[in-house]
PDB file with one MODEL, atoms N, CA, C and O in Angstrom:
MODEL        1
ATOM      1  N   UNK A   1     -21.770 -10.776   1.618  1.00  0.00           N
ATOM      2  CA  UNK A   1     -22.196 -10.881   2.995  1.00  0.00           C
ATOM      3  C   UNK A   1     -20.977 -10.690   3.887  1.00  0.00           C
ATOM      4  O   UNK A   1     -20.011 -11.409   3.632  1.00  0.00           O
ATOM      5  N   UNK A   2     -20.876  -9.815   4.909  1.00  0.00           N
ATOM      6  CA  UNK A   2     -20.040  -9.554   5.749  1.00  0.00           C
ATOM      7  C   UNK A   2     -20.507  -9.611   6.546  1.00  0.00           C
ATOM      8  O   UNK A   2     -21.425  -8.894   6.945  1.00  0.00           O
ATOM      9  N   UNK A   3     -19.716 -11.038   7.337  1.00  0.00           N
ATOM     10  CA  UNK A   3     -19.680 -11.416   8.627  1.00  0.00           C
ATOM     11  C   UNK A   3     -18.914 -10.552   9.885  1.00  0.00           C
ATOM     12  O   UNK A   3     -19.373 -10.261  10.990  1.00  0.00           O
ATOM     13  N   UNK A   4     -17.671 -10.272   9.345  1.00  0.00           N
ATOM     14  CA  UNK A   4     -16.850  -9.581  10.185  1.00  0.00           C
ATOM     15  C   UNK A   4     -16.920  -7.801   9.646  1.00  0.00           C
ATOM     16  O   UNK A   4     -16.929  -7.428   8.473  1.00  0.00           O
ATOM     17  N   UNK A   5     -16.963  -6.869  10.938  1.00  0.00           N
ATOM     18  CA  UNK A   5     -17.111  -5.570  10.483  1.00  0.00           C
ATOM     19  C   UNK A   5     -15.669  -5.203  10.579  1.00  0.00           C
ATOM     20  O   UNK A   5     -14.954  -5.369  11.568  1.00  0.00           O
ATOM     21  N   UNK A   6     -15.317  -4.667   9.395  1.00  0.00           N
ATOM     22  CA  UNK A   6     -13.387  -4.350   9.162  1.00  0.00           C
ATOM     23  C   UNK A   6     -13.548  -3.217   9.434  1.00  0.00           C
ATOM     24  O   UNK A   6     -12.553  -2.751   9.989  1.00  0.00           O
ATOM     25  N   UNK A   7     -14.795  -2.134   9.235  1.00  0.00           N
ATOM     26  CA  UNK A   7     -14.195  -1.380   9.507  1.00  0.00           C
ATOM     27  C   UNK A   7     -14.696  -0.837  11.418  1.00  0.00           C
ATOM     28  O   UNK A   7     -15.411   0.096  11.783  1.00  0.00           O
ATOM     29  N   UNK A   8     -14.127  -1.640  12.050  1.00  0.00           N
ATOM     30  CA  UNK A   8     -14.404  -1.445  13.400  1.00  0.00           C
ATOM     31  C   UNK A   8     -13.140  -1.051  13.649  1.00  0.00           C
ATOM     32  O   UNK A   8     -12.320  -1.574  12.894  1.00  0.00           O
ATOM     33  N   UNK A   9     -12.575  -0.089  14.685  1.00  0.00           N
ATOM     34  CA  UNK A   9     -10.973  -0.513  14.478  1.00  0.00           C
ATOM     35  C   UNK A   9      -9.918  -0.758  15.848  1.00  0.00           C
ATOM     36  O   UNK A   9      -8.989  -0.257  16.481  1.00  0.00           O
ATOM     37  N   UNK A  10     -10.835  -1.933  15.766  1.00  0.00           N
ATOM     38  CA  UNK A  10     -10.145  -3.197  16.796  1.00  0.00           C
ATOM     39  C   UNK A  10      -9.509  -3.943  15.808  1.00  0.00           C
ATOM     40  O   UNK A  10      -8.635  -4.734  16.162  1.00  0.00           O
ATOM     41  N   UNK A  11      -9.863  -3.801  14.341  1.00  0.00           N
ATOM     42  CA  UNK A  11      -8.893  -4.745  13.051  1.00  0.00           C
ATOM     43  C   UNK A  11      -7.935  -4.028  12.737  1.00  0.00           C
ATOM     44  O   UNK A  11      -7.290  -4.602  11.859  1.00  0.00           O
ATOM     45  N   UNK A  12      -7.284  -2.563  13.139  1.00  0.00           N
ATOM     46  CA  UNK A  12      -6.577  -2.002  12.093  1.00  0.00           C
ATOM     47  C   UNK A  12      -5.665  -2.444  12.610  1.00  0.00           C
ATOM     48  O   UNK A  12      -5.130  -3.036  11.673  1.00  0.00           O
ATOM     49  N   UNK A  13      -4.723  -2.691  13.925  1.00  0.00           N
ATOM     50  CA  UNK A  13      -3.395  -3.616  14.043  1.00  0.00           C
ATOM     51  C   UNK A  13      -3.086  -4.773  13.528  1.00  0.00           C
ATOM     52  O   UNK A  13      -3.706  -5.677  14.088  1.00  0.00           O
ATOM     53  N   UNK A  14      -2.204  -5.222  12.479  1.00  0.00           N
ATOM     54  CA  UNK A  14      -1.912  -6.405  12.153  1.00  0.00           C
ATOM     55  C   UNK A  14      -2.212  -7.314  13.072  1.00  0.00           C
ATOM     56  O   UNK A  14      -3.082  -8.175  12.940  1.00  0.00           O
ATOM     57  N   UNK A  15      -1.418  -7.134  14.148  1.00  0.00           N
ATOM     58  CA  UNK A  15      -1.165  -8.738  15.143  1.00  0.00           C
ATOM     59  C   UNK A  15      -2.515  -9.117  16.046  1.00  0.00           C
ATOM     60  O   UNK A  15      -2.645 -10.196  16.626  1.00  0.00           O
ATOM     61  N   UNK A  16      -3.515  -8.022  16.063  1.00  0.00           N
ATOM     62  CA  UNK A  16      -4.959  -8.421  16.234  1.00  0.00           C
ATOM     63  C   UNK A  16      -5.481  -9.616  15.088  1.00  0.00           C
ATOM     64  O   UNK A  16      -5.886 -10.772  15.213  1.00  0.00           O
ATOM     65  N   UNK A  17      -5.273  -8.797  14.030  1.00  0.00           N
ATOM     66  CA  UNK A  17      -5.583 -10.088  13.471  1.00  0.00           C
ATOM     67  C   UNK A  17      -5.014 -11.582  13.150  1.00  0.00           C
ATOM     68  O   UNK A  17      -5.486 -12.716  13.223  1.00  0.00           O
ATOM     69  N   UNK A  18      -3.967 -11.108  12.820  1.00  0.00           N
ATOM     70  CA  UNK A  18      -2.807 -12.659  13.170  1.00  0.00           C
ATOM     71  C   UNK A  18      -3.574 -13.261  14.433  1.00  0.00           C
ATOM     72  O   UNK A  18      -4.148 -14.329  14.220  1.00  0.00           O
ATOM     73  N   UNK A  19      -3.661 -12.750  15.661  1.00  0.00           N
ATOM     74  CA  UNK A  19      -3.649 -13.366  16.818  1.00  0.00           C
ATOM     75  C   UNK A  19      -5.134 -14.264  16.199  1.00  0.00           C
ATOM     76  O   UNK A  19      -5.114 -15.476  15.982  1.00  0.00           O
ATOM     77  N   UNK A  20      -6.368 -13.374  15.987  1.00  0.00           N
ATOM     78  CA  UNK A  20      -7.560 -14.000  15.496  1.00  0.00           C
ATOM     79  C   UNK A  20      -7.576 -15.072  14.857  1.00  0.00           C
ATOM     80  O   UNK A  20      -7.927 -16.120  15.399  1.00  0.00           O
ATOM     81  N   UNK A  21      -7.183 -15.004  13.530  1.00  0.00           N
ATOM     82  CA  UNK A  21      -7.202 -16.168  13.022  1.00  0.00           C
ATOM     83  C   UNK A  21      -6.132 -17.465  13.119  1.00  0.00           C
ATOM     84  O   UNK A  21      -6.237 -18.614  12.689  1.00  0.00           O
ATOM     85  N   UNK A  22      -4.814 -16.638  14.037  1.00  0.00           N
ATOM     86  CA  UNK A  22      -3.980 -17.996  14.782  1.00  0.00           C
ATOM     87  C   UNK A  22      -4.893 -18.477  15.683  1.00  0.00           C
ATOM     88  O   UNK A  22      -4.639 -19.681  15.715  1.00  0.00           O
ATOM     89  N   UNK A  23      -5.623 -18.309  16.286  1.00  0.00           N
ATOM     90  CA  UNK A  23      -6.686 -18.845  17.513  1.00  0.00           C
ATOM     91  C   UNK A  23      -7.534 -20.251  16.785  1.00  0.00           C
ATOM     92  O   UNK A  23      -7.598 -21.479  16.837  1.00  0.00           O
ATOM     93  N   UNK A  24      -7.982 -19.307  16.242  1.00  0.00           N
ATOM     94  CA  UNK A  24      -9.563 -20.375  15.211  1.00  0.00           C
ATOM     95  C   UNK A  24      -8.366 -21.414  14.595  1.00  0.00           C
ATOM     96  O   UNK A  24      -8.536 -22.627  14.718  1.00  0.00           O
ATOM     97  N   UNK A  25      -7.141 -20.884  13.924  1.00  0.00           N
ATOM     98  CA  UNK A  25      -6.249 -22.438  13.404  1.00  0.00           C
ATOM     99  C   UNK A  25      -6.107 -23.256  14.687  1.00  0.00           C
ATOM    100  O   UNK A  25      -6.736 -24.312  14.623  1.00  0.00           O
ATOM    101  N   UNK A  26      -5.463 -23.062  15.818  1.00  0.00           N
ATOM    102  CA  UNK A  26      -5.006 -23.748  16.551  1.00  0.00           C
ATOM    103  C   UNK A  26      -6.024 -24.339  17.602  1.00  0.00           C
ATOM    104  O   UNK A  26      -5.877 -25.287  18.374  1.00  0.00           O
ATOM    105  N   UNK A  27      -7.301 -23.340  17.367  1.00  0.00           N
ATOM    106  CA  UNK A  27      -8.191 -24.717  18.270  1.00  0.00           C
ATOM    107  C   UNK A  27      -8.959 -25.527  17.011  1.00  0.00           C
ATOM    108  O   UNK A  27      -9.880 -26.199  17.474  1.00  0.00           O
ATOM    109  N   UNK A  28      -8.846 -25.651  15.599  1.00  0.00           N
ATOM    110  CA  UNK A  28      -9.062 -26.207  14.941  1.00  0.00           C
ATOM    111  C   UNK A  28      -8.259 -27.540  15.355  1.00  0.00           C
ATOM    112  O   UNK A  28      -8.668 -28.621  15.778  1.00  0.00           O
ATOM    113  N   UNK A  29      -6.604 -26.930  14.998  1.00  0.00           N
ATOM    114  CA  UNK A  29      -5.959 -28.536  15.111  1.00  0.00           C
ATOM    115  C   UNK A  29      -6.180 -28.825  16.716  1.00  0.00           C
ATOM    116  O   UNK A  29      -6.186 -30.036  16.934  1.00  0.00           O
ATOM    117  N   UNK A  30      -6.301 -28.292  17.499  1.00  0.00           N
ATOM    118  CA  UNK A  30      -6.757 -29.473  18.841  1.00  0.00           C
ATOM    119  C   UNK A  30      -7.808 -30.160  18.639  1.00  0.00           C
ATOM    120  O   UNK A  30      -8.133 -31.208  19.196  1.00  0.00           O
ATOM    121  N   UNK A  31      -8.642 -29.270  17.413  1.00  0.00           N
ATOM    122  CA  UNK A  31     -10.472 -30.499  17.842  1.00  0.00           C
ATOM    123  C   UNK A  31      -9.906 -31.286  16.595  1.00  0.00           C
ATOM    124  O   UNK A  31     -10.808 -31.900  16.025  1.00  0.00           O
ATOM    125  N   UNK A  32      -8.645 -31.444  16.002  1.00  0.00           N
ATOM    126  CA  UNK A  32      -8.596 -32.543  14.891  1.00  0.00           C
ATOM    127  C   UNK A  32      -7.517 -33.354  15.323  1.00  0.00           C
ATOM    128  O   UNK A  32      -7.263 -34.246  14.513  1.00  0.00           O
ATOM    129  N   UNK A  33      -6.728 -33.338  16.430  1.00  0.00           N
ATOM    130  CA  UNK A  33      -6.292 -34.291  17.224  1.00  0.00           C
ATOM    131  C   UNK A  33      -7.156 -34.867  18.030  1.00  0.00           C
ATOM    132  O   UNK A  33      -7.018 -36.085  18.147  1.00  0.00           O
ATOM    133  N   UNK A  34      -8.127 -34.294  18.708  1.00  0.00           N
ATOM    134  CA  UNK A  34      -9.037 -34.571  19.457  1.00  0.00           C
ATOM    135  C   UNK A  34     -10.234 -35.758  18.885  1.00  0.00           C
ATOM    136  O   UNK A  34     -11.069 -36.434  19.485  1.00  0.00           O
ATOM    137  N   UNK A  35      -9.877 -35.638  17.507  1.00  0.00           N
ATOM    138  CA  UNK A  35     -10.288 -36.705  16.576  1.00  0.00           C
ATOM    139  C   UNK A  35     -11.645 -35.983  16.826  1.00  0.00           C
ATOM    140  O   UNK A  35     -11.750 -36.597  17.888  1.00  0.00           O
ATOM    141  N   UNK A  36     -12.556 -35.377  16.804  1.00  0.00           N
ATOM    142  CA  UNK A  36     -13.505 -34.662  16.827  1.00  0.00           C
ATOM    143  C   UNK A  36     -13.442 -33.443  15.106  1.00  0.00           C
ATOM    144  O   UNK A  36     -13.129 -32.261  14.960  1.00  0.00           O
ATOM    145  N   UNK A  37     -13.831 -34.336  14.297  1.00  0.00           N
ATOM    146  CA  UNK A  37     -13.636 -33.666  12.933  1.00  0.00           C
ATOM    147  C   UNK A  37     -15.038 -32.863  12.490  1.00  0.00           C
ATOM    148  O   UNK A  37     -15.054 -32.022  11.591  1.00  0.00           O
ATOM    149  N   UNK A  38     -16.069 -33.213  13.174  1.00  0.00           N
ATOM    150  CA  UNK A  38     -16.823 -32.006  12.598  1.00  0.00           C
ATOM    151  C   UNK A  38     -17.170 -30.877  13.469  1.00  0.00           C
ATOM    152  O   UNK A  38     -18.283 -30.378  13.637  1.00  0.00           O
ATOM    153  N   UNK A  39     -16.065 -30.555  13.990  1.00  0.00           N
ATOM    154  CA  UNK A  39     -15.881 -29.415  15.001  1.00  0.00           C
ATOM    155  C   UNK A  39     -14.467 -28.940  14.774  1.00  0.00           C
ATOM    156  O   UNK A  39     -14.225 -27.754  14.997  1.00  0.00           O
ATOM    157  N   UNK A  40     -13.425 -29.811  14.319  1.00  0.00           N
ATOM    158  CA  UNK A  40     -12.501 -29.419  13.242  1.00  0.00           C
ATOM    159  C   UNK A  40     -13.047 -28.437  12.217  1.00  0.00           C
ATOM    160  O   UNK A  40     -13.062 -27.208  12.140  1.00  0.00           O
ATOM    161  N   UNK A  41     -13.473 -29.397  11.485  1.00  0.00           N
ATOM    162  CA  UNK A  41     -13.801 -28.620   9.980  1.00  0.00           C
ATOM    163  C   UNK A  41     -14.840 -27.131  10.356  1.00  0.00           C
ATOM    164  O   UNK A  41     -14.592 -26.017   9.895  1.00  0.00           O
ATOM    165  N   UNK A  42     -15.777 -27.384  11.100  1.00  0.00           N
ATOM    166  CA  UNK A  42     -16.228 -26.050  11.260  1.00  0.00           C
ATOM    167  C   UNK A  42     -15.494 -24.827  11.748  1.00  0.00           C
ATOM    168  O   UNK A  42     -15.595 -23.729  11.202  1.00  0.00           O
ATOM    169  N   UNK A  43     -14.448 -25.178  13.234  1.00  0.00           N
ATOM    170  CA  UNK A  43     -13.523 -23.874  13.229  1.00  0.00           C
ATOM    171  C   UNK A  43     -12.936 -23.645  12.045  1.00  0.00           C
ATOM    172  O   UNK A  43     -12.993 -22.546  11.494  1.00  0.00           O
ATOM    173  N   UNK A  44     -12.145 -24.962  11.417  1.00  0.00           N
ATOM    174  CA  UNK A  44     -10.976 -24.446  10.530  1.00  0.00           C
ATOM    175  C   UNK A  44     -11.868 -23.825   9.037  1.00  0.00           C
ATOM    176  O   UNK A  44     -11.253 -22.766   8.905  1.00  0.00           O
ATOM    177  N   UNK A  45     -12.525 -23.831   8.299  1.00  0.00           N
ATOM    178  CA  UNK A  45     -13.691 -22.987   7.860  1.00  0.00           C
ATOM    179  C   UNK A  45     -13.950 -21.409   8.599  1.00  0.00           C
ATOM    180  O   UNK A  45     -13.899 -20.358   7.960  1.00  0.00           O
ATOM    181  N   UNK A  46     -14.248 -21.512  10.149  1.00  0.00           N
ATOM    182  CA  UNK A  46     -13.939 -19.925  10.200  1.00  0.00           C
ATOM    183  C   UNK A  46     -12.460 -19.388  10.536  1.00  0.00           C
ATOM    184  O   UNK A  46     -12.270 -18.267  11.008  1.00  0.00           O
ATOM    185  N   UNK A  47     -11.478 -20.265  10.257  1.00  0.00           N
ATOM    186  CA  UNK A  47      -9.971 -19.451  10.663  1.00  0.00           C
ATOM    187  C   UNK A  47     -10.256 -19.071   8.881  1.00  0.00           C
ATOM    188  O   UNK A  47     -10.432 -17.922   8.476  1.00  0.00           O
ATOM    189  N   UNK A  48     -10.250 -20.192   8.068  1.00  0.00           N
ATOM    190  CA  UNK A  48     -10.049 -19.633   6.696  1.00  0.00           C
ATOM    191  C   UNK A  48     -10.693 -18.449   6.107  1.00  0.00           C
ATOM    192  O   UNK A  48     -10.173 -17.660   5.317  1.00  0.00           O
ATOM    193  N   UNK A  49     -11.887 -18.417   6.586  1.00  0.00           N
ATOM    194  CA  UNK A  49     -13.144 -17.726   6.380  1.00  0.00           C
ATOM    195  C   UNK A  49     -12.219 -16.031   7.376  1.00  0.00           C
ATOM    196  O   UNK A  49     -12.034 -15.052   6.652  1.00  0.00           O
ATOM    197  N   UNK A  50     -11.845 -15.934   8.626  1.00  0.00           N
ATOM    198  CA  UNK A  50     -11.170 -15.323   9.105  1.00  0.00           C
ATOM    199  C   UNK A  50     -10.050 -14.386   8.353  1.00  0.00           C
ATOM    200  O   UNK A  50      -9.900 -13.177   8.173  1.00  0.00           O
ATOM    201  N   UNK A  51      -9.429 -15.441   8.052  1.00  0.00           N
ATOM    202  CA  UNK A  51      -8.070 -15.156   7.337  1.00  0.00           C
ATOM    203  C   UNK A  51      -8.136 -14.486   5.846  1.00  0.00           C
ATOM    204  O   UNK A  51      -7.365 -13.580   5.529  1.00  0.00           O
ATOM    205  N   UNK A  52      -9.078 -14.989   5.003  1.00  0.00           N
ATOM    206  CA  UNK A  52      -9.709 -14.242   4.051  1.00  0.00           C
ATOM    207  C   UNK A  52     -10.225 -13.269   3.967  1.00  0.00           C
ATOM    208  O   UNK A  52     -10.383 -12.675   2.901  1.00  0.00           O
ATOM    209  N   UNK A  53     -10.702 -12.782   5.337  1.00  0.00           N
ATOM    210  CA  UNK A  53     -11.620 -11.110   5.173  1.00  0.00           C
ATOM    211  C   UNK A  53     -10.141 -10.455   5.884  1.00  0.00           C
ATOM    212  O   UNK A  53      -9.467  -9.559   5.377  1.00  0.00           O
ATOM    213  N   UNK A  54      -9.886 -11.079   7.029  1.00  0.00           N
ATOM    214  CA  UNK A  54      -8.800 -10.090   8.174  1.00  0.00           C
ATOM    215  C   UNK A  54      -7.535  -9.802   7.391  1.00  0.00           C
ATOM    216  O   UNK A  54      -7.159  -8.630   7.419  1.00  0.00           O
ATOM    217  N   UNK A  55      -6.734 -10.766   6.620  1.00  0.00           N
ATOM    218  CA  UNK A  55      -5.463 -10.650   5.811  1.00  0.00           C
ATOM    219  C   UNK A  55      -5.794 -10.542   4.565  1.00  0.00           C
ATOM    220  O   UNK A  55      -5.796  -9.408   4.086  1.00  0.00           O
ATOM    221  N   UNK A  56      -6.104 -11.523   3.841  1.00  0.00           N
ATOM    222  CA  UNK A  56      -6.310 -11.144   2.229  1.00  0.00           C
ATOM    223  C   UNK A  56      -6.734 -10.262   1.648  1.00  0.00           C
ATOM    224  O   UNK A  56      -6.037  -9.654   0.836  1.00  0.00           O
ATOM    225  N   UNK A  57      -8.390  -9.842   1.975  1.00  0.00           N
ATOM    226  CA  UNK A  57      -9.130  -8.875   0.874  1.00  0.00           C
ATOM    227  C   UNK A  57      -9.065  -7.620   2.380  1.00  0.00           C
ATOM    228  O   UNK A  57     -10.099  -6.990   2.604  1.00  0.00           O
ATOM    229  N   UNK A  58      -7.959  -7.400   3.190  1.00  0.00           N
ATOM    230  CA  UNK A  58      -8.635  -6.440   4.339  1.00  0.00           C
ATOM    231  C   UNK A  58      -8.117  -4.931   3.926  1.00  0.00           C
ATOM    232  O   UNK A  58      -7.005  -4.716   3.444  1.00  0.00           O
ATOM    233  N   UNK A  59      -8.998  -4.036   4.167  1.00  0.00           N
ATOM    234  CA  UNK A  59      -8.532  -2.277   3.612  1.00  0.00           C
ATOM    235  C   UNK A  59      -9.168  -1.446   4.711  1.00  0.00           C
ATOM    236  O   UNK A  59     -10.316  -1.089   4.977  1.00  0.00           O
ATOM    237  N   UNK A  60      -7.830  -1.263   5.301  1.00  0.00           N
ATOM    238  CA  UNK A  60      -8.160  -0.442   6.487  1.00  0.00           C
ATOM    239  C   UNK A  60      -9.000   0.941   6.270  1.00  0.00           C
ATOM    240  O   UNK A  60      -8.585   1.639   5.345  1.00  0.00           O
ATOM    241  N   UNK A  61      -9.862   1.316   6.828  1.00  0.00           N
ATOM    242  CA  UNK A  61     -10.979   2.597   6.861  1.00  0.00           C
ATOM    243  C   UNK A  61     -10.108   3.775   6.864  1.00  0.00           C
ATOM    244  O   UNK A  61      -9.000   3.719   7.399  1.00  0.00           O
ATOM    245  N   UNK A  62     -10.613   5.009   6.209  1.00  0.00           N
ATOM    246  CA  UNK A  62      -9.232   5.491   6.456  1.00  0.00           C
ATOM    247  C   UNK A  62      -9.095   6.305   7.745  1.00  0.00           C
ATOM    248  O   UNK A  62     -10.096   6.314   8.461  1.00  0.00           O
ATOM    249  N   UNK A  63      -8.278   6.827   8.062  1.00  0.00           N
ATOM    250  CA  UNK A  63      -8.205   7.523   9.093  1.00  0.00           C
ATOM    251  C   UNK A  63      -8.955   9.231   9.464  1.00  0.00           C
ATOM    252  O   UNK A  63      -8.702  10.279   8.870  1.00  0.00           O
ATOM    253  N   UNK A  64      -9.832   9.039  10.531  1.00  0.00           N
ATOM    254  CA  UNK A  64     -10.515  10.360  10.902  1.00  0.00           C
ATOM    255  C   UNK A  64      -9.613  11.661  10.852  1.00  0.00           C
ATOM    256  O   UNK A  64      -8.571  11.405  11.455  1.00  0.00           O
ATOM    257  N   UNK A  65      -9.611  12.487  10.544  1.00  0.00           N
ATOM    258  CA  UNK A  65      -8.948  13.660  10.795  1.00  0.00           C
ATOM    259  C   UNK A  65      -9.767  14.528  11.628  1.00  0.00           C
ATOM    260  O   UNK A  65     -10.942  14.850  11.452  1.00  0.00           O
ATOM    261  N   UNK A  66      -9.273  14.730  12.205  1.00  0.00           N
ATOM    262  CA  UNK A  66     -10.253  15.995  13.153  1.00  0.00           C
ATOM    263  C   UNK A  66      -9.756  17.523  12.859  1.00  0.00           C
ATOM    264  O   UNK A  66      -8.587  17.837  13.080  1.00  0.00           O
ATOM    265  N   UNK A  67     -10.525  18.275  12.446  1.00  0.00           N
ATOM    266  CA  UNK A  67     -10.396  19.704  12.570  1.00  0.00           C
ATOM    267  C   UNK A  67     -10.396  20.609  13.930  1.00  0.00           C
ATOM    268  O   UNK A  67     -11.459  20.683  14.547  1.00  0.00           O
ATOM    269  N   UNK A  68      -9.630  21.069  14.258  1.00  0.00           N
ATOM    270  CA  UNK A  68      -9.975  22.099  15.348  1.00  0.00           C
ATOM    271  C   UNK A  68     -11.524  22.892  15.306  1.00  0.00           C
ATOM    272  O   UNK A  68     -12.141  22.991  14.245  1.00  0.00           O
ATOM    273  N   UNK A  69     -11.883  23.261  16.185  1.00  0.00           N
ATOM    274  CA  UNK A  69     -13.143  23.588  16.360  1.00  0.00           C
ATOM    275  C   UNK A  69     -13.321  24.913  16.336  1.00  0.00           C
ATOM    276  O   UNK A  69     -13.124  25.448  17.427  1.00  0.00           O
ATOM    277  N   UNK A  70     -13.641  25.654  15.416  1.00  0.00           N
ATOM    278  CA  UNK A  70     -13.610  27.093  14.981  1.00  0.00           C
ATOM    279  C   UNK A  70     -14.679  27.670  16.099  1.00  0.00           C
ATOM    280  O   UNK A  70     -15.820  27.420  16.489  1.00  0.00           O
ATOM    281  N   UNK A  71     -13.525  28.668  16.397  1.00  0.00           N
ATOM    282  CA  UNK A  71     -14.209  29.603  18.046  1.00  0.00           C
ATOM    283  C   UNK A  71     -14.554  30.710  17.611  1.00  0.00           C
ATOM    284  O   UNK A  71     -13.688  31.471  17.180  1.00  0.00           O
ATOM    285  N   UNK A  72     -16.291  31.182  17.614  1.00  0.00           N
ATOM    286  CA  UNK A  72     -16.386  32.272  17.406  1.00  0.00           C
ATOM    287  C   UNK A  72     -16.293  33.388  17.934  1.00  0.00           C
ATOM    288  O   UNK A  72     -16.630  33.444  19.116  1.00  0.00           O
ATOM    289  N   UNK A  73     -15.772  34.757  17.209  1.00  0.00           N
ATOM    290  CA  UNK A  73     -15.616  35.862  17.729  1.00  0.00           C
ATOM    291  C   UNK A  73     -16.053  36.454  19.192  1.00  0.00           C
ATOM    292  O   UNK A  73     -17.182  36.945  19.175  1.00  0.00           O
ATOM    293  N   UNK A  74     -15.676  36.481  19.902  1.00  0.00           N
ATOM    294  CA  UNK A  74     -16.150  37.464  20.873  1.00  0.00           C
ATOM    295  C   UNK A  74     -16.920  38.860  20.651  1.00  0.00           C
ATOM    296  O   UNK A  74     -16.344  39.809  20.119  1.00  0.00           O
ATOM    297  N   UNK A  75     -17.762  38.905  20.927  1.00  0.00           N
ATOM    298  CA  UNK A  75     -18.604  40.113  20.593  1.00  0.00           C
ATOM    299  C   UNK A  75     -18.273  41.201  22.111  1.00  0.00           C
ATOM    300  O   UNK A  75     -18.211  40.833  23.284  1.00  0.00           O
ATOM    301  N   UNK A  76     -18.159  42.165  21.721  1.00  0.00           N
ATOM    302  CA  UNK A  76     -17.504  43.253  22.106  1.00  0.00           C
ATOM    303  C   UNK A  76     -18.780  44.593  23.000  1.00  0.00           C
ATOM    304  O   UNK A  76     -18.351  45.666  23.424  1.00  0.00           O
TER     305      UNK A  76
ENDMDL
END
């Protein structure tokens, strides 16, 4: 089941994703200072959940090549 679409490519920059799943960690630990733990555990579940598709198992799509666009002959 894929939650996140990798191959969109708003993922292919590293620090997009760093930034992503630094987000989901760090409002994790505010809702677990916040002493609010089952709103903890659910972000920090999607930073991990995050971090597992975006860094670990992630394989960038490959890249489009475009062909020039073959111009036909002029007819005479």
């Amino acid at each position: 089941m894929l939650i996140i679409d990798t191959s969109h490519p708003i993922y292919r920059p590293l620090w997009v994703r760093l930034l992503i799943v630094g987000f989901c960690a760090g409002w994790a630990i505010i809702e677990f200072v916040n002493h609010e733990i089952f709103w903890a555990t659910v972000v920090g579940g999607v930073a991990v959940y995050a971090a597992y598709v975006l860094l670990i198992t992630f394989k960038p799509p490959p890249e489009k090549v475009e062909e020039p666009a073959s111009v036909p002959p002029d007819e005479a």
